[in-house]
C-alpha positions as protocol buffer text, in pm:
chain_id: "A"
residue {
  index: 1
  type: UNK
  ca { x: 9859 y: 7596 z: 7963 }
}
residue {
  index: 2
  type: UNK
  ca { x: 9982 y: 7965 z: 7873 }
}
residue {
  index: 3
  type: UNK
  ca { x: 10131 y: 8239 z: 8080 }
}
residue {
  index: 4
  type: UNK
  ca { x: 9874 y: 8420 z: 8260 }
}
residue {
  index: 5
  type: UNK
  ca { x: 10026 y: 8763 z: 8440 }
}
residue {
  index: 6
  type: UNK
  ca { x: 9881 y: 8968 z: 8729 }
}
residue {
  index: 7
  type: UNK
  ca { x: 10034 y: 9311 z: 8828 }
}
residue {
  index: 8
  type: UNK
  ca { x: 9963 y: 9386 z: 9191 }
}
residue {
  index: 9
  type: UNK
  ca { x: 10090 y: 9731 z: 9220 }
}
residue {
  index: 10
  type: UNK
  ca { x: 9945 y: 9900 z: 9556 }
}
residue {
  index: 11
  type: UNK
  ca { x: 10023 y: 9642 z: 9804 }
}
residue {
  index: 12
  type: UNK
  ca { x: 10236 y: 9800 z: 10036 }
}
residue {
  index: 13
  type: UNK
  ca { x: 10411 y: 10187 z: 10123 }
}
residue {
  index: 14
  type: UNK
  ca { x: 10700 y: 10149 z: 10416 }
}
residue {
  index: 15
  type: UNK
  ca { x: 10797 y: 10425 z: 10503 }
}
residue {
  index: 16
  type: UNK
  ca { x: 11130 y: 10503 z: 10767 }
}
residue {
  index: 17
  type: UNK
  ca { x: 11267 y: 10768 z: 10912 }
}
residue {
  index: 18
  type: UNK
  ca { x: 11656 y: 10802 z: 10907 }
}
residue {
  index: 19
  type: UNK
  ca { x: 11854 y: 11028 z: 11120 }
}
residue {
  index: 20
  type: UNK
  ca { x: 12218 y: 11017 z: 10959 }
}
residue {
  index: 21
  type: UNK
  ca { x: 12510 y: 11037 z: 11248 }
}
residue {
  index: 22
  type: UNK
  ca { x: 12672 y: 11354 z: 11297 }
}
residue {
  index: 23
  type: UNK
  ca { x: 12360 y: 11528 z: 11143 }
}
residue {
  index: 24
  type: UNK
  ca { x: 12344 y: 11875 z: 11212 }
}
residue {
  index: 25
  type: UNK
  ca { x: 12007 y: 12010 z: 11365 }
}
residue {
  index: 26
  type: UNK
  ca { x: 11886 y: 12385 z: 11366 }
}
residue {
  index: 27
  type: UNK
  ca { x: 11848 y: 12516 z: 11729 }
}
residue {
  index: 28
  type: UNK
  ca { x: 11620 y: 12756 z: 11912 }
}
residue {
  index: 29
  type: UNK
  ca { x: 11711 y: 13092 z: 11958 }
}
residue {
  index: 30
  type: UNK
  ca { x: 11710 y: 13130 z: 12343 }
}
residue {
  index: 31
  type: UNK
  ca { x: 11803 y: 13270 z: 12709 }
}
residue {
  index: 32
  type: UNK
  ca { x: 11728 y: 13189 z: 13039 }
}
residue {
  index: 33
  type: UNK
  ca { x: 11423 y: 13415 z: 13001 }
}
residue {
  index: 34
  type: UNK
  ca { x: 11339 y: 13329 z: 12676 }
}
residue {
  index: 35
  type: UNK
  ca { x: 11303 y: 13095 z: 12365 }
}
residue {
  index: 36
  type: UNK
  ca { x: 11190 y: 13185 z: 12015 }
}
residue {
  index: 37
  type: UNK
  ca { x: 11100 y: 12873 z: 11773 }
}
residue {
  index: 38
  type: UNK
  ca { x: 10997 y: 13044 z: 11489 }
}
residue {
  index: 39
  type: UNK
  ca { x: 11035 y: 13414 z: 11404 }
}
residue {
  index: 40
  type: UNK
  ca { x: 10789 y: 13670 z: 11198 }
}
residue {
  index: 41
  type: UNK
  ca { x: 10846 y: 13931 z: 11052 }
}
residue {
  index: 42
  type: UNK
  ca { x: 10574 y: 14145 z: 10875 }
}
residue {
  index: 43
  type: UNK
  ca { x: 10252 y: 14363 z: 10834 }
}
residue {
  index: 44
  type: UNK
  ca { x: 10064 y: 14109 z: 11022 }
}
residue {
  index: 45
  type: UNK
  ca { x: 9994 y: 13808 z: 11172 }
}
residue {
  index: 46
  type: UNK
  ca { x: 10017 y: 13542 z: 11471 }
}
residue {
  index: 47
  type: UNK
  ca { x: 10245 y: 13206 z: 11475 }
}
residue {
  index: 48
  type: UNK
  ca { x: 10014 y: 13036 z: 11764 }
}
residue {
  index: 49
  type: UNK
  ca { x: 9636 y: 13219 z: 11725 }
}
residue {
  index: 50
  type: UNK
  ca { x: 9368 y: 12936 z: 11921 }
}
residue {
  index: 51
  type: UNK
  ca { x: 9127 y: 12905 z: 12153 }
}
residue {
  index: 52
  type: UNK
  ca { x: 8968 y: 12563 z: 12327 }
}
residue {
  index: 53
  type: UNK
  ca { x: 8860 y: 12462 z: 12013 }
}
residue {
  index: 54
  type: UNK
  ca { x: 9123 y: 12520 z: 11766 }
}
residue {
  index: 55
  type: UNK
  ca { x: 9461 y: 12634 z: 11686 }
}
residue {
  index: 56
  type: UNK
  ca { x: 9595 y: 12806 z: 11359 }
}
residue {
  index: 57
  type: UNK
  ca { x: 9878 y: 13039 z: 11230 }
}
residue {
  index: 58
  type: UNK
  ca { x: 9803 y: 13334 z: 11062 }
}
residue {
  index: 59
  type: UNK
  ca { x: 9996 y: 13596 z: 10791 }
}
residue {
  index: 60
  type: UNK
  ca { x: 10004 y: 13911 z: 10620 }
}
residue {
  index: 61
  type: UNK
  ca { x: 10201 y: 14138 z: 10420 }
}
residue {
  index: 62
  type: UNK
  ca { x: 10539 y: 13827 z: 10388 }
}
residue {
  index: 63
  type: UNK
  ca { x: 10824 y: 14087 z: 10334 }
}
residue {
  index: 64
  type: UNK
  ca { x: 11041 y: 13823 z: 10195 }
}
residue {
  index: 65
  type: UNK
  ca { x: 11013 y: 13453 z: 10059 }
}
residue {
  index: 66
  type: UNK
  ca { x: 11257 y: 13113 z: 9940 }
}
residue {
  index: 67
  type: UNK
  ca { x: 11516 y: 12971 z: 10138 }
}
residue {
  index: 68
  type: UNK
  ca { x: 11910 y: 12985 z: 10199 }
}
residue {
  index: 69
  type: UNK
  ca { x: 12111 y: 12764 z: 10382 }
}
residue {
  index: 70
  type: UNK
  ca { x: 12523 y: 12701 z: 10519 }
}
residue {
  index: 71
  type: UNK
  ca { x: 12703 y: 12403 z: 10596 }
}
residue {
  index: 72
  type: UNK
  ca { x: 12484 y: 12426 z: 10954 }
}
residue {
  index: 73
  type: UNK
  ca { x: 12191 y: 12545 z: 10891 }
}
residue {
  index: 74
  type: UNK
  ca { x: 11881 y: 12634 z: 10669 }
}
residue {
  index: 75
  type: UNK
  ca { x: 11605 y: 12894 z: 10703 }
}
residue {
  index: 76
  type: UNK
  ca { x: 11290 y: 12982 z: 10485 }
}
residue {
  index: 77
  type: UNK
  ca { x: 11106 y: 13335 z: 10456 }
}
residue {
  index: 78
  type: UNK
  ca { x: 10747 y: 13300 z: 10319 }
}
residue {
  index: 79
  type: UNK
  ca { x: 10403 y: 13273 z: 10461 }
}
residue {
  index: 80
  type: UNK
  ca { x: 10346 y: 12986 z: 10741 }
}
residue {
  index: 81
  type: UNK
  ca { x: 10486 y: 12661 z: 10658 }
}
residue {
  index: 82
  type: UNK
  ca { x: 10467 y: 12366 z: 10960 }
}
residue {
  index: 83
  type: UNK
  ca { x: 10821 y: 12334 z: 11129 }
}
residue {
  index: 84
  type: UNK
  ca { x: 10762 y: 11953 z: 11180 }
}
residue {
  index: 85
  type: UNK
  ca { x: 10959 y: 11706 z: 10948 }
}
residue {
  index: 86
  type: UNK
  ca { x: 10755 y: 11465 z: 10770 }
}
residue {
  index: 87
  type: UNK
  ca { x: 10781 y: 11222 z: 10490 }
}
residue {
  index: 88
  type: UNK
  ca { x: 10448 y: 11142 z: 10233 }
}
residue {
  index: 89
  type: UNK
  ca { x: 10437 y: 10873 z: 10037 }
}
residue {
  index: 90
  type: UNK
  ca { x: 10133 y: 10777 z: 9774 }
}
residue {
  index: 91
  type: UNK
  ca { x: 10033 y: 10507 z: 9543 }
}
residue {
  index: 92
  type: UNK
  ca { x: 9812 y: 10558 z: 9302 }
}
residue {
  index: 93
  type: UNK
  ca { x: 9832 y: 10308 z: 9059 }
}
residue {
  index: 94
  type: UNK
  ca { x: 9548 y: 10014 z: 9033 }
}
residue {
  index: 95
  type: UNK
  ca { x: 9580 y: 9660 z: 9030 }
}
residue {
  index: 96
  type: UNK
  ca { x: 9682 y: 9489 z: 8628 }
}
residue {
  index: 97
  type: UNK
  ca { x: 9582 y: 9194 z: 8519 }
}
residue {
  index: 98
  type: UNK
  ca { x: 9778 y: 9185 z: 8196 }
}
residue {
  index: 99
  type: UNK
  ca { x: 9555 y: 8859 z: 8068 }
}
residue {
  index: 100
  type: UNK
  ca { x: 9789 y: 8599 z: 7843 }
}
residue {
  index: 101
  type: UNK
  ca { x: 10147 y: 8670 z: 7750 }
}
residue {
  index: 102
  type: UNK
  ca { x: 10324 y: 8550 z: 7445 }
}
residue {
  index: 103
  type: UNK
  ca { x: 10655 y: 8524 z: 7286 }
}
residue {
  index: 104
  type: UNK
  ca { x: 10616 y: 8732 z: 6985 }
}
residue {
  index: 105
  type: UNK
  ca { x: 10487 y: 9068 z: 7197 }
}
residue {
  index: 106
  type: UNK
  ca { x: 10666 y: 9250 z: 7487 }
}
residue {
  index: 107
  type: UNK
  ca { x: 10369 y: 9330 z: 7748 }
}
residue {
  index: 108
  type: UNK
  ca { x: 10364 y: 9636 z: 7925 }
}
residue {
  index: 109
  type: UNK
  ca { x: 10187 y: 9842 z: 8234 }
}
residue {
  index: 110
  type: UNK
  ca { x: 10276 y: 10092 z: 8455 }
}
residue {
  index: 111
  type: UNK
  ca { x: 10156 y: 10211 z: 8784 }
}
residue {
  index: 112
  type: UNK
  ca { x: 10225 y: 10577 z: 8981 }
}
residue {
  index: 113
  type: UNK
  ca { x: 10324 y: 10689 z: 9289 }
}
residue {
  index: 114
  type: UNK
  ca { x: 10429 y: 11011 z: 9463 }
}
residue {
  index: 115
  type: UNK
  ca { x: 10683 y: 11131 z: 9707 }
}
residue {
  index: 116
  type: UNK
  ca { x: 10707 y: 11425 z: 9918 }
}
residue {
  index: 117
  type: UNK
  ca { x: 10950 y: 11532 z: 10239 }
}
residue {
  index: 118
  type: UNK
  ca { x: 10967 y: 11822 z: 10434 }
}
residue {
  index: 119
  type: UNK
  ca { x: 11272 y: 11930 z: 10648 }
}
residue {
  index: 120
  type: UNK
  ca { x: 11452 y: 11623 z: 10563 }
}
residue {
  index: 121
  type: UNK
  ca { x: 11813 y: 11628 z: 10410 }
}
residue {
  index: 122
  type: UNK
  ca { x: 11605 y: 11417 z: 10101 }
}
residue {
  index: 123
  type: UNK
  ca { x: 11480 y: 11074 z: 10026 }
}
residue {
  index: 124
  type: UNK
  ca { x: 11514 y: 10746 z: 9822 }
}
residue {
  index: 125
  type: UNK
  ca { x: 11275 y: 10458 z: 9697 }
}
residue {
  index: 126
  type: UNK
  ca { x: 11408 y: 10142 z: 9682 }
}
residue {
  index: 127
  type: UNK
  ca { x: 11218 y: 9813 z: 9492 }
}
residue {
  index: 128
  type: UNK
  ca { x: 11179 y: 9548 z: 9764 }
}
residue {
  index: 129
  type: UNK
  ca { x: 11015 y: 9274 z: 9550 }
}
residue {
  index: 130
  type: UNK
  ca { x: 11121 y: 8918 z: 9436 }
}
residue {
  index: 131
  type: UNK
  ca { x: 11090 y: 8919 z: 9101 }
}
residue {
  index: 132
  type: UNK
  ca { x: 10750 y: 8777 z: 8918 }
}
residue {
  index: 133
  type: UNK
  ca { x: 10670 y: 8454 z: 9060 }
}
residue {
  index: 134
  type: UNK
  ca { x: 10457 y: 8182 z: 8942 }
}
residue {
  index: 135
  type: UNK
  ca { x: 10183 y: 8108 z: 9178 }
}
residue {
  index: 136
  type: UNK
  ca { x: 10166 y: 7738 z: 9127 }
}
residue {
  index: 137
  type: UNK
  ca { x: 10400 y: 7498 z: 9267 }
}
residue {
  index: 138
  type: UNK
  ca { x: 10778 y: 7545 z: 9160 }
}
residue {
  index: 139
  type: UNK
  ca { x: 10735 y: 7961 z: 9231 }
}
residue {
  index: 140
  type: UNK
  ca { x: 10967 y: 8025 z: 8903 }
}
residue {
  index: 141
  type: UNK
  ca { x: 11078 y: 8354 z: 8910 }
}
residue {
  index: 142
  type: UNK
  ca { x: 11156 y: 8578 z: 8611 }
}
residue {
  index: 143
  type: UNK
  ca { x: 11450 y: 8628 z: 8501 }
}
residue {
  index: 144
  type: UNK
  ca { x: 11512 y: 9018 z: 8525 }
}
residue {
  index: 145
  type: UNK
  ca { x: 11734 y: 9257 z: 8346 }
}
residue {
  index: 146
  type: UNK
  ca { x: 12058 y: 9372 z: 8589 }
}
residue {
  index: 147
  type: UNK
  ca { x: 12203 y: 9641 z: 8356 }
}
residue {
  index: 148
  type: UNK
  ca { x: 11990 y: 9874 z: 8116 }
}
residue {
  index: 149
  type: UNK
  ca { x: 11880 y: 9705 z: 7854 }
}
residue {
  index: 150
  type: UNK
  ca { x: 11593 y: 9697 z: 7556 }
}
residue {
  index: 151
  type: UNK
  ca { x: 11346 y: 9412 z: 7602 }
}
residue {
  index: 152
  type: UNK
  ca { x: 11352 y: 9131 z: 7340 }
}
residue {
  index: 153
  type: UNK
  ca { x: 11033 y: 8947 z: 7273 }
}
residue {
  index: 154
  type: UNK
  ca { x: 11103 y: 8539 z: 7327 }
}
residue {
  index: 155
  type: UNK
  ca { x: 11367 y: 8582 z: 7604 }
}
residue {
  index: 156
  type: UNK
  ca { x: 11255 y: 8567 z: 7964 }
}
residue {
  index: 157
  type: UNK
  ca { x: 11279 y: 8897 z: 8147 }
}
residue {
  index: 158
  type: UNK
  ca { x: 11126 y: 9144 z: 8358 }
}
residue {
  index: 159
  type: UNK
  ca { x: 11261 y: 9512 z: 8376 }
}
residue {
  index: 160
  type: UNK
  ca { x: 11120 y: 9844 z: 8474 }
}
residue {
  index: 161
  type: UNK
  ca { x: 11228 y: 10238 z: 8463 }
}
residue {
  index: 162
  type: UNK
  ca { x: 11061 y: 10580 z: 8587 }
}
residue {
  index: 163
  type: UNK
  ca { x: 11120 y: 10765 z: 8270 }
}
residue {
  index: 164
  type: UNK
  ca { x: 10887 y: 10850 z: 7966 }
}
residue {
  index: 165
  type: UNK
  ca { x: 10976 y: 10610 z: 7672 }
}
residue {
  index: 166
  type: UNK
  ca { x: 10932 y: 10749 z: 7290 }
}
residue {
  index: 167
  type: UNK
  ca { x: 10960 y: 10553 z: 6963 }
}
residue {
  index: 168
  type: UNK
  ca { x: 11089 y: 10914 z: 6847 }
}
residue {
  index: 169
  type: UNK
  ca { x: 11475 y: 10936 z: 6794 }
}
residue {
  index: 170
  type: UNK
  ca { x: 11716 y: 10964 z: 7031 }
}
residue {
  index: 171
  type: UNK
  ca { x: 11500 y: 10726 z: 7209 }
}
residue {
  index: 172
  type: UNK
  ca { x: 11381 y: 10464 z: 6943 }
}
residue {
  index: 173
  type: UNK
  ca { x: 11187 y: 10273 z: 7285 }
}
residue {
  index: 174
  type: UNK
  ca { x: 10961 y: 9977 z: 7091 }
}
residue {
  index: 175
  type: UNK
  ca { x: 10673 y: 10161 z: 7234 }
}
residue {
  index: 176
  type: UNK
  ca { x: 10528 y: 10491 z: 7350 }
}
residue {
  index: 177
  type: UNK
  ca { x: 10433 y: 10475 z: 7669 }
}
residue {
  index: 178
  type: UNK
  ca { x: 10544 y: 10610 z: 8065 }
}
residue {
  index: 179
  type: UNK
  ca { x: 10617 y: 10957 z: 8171 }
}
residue {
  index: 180
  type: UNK
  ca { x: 10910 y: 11129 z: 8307 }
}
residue {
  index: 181
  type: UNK
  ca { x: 10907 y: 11266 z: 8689 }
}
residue {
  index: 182
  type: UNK
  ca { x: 10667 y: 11583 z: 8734 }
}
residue {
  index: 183
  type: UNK
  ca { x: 10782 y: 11791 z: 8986 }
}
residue {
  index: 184
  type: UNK
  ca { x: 10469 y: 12007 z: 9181 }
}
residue {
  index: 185
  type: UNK
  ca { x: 10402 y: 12283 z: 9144 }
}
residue {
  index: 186
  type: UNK
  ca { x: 10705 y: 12297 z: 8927 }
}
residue {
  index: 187
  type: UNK
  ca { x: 11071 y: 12246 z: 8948 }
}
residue {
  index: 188
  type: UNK
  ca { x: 11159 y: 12536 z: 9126 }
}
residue {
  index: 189
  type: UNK
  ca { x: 10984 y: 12371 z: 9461 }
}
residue {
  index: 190
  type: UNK
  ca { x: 11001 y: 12002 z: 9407 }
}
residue {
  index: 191
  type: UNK
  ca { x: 11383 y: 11820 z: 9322 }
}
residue {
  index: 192
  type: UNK
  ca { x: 11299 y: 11423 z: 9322 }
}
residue {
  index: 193
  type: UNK
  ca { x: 11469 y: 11227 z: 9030 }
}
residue {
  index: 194
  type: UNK
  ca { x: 11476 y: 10875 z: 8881 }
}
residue {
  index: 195
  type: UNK
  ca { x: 11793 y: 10696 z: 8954 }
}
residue {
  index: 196
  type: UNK
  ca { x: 12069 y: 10642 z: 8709 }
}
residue {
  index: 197
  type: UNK
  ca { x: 12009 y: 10303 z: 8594 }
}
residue {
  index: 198
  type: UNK
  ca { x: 11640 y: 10341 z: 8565 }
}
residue {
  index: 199
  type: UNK
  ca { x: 11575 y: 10692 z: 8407 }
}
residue {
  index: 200
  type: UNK
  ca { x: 11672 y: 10554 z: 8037 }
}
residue {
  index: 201
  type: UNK
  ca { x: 11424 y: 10603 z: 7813 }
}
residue {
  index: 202
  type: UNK
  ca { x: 11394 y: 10276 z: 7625 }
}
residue {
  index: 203
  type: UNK
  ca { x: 11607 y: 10067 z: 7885 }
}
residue {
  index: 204
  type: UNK
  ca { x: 11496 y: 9843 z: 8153 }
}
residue {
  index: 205
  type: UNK
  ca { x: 11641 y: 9658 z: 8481 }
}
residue {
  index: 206
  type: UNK
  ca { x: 11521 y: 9527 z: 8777 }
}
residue {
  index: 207
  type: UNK
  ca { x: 11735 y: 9416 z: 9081 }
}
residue {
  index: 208
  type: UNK
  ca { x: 11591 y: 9380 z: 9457 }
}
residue {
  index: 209
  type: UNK
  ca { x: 11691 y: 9585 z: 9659 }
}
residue {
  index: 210
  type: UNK
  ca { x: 11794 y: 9900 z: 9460 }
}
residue {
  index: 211
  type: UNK
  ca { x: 11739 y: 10253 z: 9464 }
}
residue {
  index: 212
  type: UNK
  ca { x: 11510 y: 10371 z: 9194 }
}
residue {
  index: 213
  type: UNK
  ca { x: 11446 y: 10760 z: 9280 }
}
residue {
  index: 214
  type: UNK
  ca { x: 11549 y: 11003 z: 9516 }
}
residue {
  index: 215
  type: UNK
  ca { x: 11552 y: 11360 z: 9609 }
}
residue {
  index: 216
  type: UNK
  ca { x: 11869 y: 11526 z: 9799 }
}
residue {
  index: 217
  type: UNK
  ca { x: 11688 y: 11791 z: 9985 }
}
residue {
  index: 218
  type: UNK
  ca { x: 11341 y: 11867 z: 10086 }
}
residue {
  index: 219
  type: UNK
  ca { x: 11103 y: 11914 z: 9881 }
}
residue {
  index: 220
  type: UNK
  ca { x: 10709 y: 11933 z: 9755 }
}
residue {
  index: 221
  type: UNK
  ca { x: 10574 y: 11658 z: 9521 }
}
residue {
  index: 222
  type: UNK
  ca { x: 10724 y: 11463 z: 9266 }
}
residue {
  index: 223
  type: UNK
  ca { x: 10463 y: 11216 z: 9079 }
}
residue {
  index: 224
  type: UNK
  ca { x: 10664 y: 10901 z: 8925 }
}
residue {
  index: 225
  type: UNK
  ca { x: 10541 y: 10675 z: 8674 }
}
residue {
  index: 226
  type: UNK
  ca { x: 10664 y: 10313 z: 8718 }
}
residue {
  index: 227
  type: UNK
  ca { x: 10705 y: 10163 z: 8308 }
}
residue {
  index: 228
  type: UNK
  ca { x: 10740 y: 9740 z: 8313 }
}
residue {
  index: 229
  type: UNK
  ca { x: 10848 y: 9488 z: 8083 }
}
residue {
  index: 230
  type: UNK
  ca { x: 10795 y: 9145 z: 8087 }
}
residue {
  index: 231
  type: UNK
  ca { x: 10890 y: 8893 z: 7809 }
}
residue {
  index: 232
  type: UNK
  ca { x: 10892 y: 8527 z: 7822 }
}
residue {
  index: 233
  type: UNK
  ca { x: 11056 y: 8267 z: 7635 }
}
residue {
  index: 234
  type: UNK
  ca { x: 10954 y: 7915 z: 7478 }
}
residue {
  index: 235
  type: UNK
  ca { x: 11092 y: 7805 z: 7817 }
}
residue {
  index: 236
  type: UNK
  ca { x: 10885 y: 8017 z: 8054 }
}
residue {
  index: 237
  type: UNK
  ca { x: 10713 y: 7756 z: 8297 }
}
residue {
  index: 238
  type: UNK
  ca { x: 10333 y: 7808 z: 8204 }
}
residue {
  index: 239
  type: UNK
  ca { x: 10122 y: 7938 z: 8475 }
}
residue {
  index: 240
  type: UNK
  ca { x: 9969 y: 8239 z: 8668 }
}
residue {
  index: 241
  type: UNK
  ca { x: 10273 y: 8498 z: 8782 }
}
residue {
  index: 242
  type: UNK
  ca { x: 10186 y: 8775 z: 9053 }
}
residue {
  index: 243
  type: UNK
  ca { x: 10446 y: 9048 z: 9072 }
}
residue {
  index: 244
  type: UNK
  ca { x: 10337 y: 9210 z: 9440 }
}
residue {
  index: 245
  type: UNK
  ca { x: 10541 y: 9586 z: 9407 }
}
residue {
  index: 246
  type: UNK
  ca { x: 10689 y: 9706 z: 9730 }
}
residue {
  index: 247
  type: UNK
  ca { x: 10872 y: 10056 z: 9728 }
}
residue {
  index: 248
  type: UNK
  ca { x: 11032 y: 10140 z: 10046 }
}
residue {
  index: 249
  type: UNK
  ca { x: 11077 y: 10466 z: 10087 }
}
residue {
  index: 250
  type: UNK
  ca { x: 11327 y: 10614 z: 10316 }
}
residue {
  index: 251
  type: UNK
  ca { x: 11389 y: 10992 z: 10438 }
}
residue {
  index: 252
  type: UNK
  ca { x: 11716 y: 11112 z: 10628 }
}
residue {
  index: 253
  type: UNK
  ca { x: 11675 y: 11402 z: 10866 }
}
C-alpha cells in the first residue's frame, strides 16, 4: 500500500481578541455638558445622518487625510472610516487531495488566506496543527522541518513558508511556485508580513504552535499564500495522511 495525502486547508479560522495590560486607549473629548466622539471638519457632511429605517455617515470636501500618532494616542483625517475595532480573517484556499506520494518527487500545494485589523495595535497567525497524520491505526505523524531548510526527496518531512519560491538565483527553490504577501490596496495602507523563519524563499519548517505572520499596527488587507512540502522516506508508514490546517489568528487592542 502507498502513501496517499489529503490537504484539508479551510477547516477552521479562530479568531481572539487581546487587550495587552497597561494598553493605552484614546478618550472622548468631553465636559459636563458635552462629549464629542468623533470630530469633522470640512465642506460638508454629517457623522450620524438616519431616520427609522437607516443610519449612515456622510462627507464632503475632506480638507486633510493619513494618520499620525504619539506614545498615547493616534488620530486619522480622511473621509468616514468606522471607529469600532475589528479583526477579519479569510480562507480562501480549497480542499487538496495530492493523490500518491513517492520518494523520488517532493509534492507540493498551497492554500490562501487573508488578514485584516482595524484600530488594533496589530496581529499574528499562529499554525495550530499536529503535523500530517496517518488516518489508519498507529496515527504516524510526519516528521517536520524545525529550522529553515530545503526539502530532500526520500527523507520524511513536512515544512511550509508564506513567501514566493523561484528556481531563479538568489533563490535556487527546486520549484516555482507560492507568492509573497500582497498588501491591499498597496503598501502604503496595509503592513502584514511573513515571520522570520517562514518568509525564506526556498526554505521550509513547520513547528505547532508558532507564529507565521503578523502585522504591528492596523491595517487593510494582506493576502498570504501558504507554500507546503511534504517528502517521505522508504520508511514512511503507508497509508492515507490528512493534514487539517488551523491558523489562529490573534489581534491586540
Amino acid at each position: 500500500m502507498r502513501e496517499r495525502f489529503r490537504l484539508i486547508y479551510v477547516v477552521m479560522a479562530v479568531f481572539v481578541g487581546v487587550v495587552s495590560p497597561g494598553q493605552v486607549f484614546a478618550q472622548s473629548s468631553s465636559s459636563p455638558n458635552y462629549r464629542v466622539d468623533q470630530t469633522f471638519f470640512g465642506s460638508g457632511g454629517e457623522l450620524d445622518a438616519g431616520s427609522a429605517n437607516y443610519r449612515a455617515k456622510q462627507t464632503a470636501g475632506e480638507l486633510g487625510v493619513g494618520n499620525f500618532c504619539s506614545n498615547d494616542y493616534c488620530a486619522w483625517a480622511g473621509f468616514n472610516t468606522t471607529d469600532d475595532p475589528f479583526l477579519e480573517f479569510v480562507v480562501t484556499g480549497d480542499d487538496i487531495d495530492l493523490g500518491y506520494l513517492n520518494t523520488a518527487q517532493t509534492a507540493t500545494a498551497t492554500g490562501q488566506f487573508a488578514v485584516r485589523t482595524w484600530q488594533a495595535s496589530g496581529y499574528v497567525v499562529r499554525t495550530e496543527s499536529e503535523p500530517p497524520t496517518n488516518t489508519g491505526a498507529g496515527g504516524h505523524q510526519f516528521a517536520t522541518l524545525s529550522g529553515p531548510s530545503a526539502p530532500t526527496p526520500g527523507t520524511e518531512e513536512f515544512g511550509i513558508n508564506l513567501v514566493n519560491n523561484t528556481t531563479a538565483a538568489p533563490c535556487n527553490a527546486f520549484l516555482d511556485f507560492g507568492q509573497d504577501p500582497q498588501q491591499q490596496p498597496d503598501s502604503t495602507f496595509a503592513f502584514g508580513a511573513a515571520e522570520p523563519g517562514y518568509d525564506q524563499c526556498g526554505r521550509f519548517q513547520y513547528n505547532k504552535g508558532d507564529i507565521v505572520a503578523r502585522s504591528n499596527q492596523s491595517t487593510s488587507v494582506t493576502a498570504y499564500t501558504v507554500s507546503y512540502v511534504f517528502n517521505i522516506s522508504n520508511l514512511t508508514p503507508a497509508g492515507e495522511y490528512e493534514f487539517r490546517h488551523t491558523l489562529v489568528v490573534t489581534s491586540t487592542y
